[in-house]
C-alpha positions in Angstrom: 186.2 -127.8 93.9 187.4 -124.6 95.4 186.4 -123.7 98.7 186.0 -120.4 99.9 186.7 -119.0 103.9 183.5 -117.3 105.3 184.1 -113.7 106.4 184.6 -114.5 110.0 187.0 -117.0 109.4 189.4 -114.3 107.4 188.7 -111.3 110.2 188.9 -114.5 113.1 193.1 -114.7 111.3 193.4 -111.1 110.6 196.2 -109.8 113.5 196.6 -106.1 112.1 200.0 -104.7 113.5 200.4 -100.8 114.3 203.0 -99.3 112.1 206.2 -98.1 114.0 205.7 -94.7 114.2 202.4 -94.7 115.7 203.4 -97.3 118.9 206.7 -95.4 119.0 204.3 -92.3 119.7 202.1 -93.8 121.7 204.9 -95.4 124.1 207.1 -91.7 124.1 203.9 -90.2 125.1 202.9 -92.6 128.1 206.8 -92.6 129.5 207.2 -88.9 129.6 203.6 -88.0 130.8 201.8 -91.0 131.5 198.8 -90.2 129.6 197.2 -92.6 127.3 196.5 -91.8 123.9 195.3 -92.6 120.6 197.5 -92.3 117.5 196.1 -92.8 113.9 197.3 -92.7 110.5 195.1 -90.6 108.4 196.7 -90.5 104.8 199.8 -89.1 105.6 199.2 -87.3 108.2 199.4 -88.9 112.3 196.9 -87.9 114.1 197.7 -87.8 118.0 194.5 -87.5 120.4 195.0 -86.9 124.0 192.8 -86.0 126.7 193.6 -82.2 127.8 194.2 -79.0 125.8 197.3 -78.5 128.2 199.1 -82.1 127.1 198.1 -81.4 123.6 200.2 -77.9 123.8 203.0 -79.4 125.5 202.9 -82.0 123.0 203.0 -79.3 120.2 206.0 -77.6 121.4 207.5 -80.9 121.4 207.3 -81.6 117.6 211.1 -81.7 116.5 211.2 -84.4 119.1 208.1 -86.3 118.3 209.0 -86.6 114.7 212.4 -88.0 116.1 210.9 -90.7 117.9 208.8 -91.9 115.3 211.2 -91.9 112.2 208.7 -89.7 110.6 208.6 -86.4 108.2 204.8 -86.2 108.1 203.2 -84.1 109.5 201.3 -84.5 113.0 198.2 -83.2 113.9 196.7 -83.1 117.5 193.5 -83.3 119.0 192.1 -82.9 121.9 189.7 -85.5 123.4 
C-alpha cells in the first residue's frame, strides 16, 4: 500500500533557498547603503525593489557593478517601493 504525504507535510519540508545572485544583491545593497530590499527573479530578468526613487537611481548608475556582484548577464530592472 502506498502512502501518500498530505500537502502540509511536503510545504512543512520544503526549505526553498534564494539563488546566488539574488542574496549577493540583496547583501551589496544593504553594506553600501543600508537599505533593505527585495530582489526577485522574474524569468530572466532580476527585479530589484527598494524604497526611494533616489536609491533606485543611484542603484541604476551602478549596473556594471551590480551585475558584477551577482555573476549575472541578465538584465536588472528596478522599482521603486
Amino acid at each position: 500500500m502506498v502512502v501518500m504525504d498530505s500537502l502540509q507535510e511536503l510545504l512543512g519540508r520544503y526549505n526553498p533557498q534564494e539563488p546566488e545572485e539574488v542574496s549577493a544583491l540583496k547583501r551589496y545593497i544593504f553594506e553600501e547603503f543600508g537599505a533593505e530590499s527585495s530582489v526577485g527573479l522574474h524569468g530572466e530578468t532580476l527585479v530589484i525593489t527598494v524604497a526611494s526613487a533616489s536609491l533606485a537611481n543611484t542603484l541604476r548608475l551602478r549596473l556594471p557593478t551590480l551585475q558584477k556582484t551577482a555573476k549575472t548577464k541578465r538584465k536588472i530592472m528596478f522599482r521603486i517601493g
